[in-house]
C-alpha positions in Angstrom: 9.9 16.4 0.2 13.4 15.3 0.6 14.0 11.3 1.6 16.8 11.2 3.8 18.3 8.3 5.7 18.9 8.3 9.5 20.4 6.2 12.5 18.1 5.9 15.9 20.2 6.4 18.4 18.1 6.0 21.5 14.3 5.3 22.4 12.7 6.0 25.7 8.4 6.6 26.1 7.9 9.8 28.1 4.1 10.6 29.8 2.8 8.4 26.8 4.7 10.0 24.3 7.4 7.8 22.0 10.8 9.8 22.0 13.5 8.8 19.5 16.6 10.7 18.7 18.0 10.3 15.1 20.9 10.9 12.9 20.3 12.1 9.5 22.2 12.2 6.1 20.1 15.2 4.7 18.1 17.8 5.4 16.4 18.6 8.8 12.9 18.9 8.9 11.7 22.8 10.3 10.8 22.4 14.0 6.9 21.6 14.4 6.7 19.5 11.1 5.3 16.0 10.9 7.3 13.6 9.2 6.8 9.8 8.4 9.4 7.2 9.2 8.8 3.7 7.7 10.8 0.3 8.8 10.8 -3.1 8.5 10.1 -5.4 5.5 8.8 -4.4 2.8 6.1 -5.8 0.9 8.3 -8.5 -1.4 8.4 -9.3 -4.8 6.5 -11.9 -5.3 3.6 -10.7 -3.7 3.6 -7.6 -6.1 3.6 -9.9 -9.1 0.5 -12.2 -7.9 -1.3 -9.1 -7.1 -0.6 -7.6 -10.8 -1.7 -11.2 -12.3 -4.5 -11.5 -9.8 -5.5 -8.2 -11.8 -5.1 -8.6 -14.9 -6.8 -12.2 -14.4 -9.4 -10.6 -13.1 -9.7 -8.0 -16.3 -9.6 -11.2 -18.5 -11.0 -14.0 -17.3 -13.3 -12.8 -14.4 -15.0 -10.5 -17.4 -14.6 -7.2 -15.4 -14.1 -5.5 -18.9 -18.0 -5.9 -18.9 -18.1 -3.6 -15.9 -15.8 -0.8 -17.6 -12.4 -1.7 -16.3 -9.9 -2.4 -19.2 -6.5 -2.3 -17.8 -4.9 -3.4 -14.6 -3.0 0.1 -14.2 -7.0 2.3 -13.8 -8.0 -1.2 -12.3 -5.4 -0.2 -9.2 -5.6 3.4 -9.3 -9.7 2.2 -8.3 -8.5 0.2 -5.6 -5.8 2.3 -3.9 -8.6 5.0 -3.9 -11.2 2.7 -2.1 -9.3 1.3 0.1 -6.0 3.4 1.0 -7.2 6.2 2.9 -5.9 9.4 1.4 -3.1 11.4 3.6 -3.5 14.9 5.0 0.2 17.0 5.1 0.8 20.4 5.8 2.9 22.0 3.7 3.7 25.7 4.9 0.1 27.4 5.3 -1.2 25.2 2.1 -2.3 22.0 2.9 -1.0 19.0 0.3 -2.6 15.5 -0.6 -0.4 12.8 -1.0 -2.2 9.5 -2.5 -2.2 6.6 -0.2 0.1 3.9 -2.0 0.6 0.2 -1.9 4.3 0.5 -2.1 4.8 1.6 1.3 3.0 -1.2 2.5 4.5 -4.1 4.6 4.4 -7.8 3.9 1.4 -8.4 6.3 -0.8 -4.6 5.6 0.0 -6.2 1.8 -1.6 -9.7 2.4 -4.4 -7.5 4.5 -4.8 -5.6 1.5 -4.9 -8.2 -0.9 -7.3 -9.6 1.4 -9.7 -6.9 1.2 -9.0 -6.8 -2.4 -10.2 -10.2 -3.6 -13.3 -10.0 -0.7 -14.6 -6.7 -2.9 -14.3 -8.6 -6.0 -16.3 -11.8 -4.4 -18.8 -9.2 -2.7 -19.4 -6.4 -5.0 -18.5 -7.9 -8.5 -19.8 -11.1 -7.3 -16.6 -12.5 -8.9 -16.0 -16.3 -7.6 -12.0 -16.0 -7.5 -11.5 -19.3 -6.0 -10.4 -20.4 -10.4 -7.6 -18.3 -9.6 -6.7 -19.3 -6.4 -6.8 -23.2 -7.2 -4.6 -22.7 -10.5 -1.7 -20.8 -9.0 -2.1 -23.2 -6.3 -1.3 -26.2 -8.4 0.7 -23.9 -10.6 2.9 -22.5 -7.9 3.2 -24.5 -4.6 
């Protein structure tokens, strides 16, 4: 799937129905294809890095290497599966699965996920993360 970049030129709703027309620098999608378009911030830096220490805190200190999970890479792959609900696209007559990921994801569907992250740890690992939270606390703010 090509990524292309585009101008909108002009919005209007129509019986219900969100109408946009772009510009594109690429290739054109076939008529009758679904495409995704994506805007606005991006989740930022330094909420990927917490998240990435949250994990590997979590892997070291929070003992979850006692309930199989070894490295913060499977730990995430685990996650993204649970909670990231896998994509349907059609692709000709075949259909294709593309893997929900956490890079697409806004500043505020990251914190929701994080969120949900750190709940599932409290609830299902019974995992008291409030350690972590109080040391990057005094450690960061």
């Amino acid at each position: 799937m090509p990524t292309v970049k585009g101008k909108v030129q002009k919005t209007k709703i129509t019986d219900g129905h969100f109408m946009c027309l772009l510009v594109l620098n690429g290739k054109l999608p076939r008529d009758g294809k679904y495409v995704t378009l994506k805007w606005g911030s991006k989740r930022t830096l330094p909420q990927n890095a917490l998240y990435w220490v949250f994990l590997n805190w979590l892997i070291e200190h929070a003992e979850l290497k006692d309930q199989g999970h070894f490295c913060p890479d499977a730990l995430h792959a685990n996650l993204k599966a649970h909670f990231l609900q896998e994509k349907i696209l059609e692709k000709d007559e075949y259909p294709d699965k593309e893997l929900a990921t956490t890079t697409l994801l806004n500043k505020s569907e990251f914190s929701e996920y994080f969120e949900k992250v750190d709940h599932f740890m409290q609830e299902f690992f019974e995992i008291d993360t409030s350690p972590f939270w109080e040391e990057h606390k005094e450690n960061h703010t």
